[in-house]
C-alpha positions in Angstrom: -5.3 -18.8 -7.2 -8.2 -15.9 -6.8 -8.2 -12.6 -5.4 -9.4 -13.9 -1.7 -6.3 -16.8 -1.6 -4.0 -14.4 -2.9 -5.1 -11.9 -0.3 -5.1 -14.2 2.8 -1.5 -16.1 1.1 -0.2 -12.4 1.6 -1.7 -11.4 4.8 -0.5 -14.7 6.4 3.1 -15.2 5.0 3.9 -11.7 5.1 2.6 -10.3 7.8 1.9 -12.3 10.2 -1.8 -12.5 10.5 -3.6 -15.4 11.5 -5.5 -17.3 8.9 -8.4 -17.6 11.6 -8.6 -13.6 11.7 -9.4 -13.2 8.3 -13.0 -12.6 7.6 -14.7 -10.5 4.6 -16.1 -8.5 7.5 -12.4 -7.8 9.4 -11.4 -4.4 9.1 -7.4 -4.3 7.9 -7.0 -2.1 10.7 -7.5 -4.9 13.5 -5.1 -6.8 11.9 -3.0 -4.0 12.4 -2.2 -2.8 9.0 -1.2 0.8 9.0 -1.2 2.8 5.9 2.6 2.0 5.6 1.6 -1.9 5.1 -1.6 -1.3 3.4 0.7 0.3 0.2 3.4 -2.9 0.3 0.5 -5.5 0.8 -0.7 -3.1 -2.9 2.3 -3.7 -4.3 2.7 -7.3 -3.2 -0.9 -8.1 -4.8 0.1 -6.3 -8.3 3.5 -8.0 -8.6 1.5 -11.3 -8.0 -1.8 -10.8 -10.0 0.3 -8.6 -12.5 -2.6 -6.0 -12.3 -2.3 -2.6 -11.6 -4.2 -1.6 -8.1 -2.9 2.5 -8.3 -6.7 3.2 -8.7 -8.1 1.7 -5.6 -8.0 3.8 -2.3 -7.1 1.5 0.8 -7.7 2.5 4.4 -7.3 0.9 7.0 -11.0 1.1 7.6 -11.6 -0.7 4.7 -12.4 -4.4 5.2 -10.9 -7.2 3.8 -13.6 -7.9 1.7 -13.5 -4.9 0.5 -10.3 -5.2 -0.7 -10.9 -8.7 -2.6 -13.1 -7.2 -4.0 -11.6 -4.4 -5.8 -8.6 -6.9 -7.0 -11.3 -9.3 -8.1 -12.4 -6.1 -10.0 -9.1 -5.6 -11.8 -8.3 -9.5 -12.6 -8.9 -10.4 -16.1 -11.2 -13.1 -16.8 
C-alpha cells in the first residue's frame, strides 16, 4: 500500500470522509479536519507505515497532497 492509499484508507475508515472528496488539491480543512484530528490521523499514519512523521508540520491548510507527500518523503524504499 503507498502513502496516497494509506492516506485516503485512513481518511475514509476513520473519519468519515468520502472517497469522492479526496483530491491532491483538497485542503484537510474542508474535510473538516481540525488540528485535533490532524495529530491522530499523524499517529494513525506512523503506527501503519511504521515511520516517524514528528518532523512534518500539518495544518489544516495544508492539502492532502501535501501530506502524501511528506509521508512518501519518510517511507523507505
Amino acid at each position: 500500500m503507498n502513502a496516497a492509499e494509506v492516506v485516503t484508507t485512513m481518511l475514509v475508515q476513520r473519519f468519515g470522509v468520502s472517497s469522492g472528496d479526496i483530491t491532491d488539491g483538497t485542503p484537510l480543512r474542508s474535510l473538516r479536519l481540525d488540528s485535533l484530528a490532524l495529530e491522530e490521523l499523524r499517529v494513525l499514519i506512523e503506527e501503519r507505515l511504521d515511520i516517524d512523521l514528528d518532523e512534518v508540520s500539518l495544518t489544516p491548510r495544508n492539502t492532502v497532497g501535501q501530506l502524501v507527500a511528506a509521508v512518501d518523503g519518510k517511507v523507505p524504499a
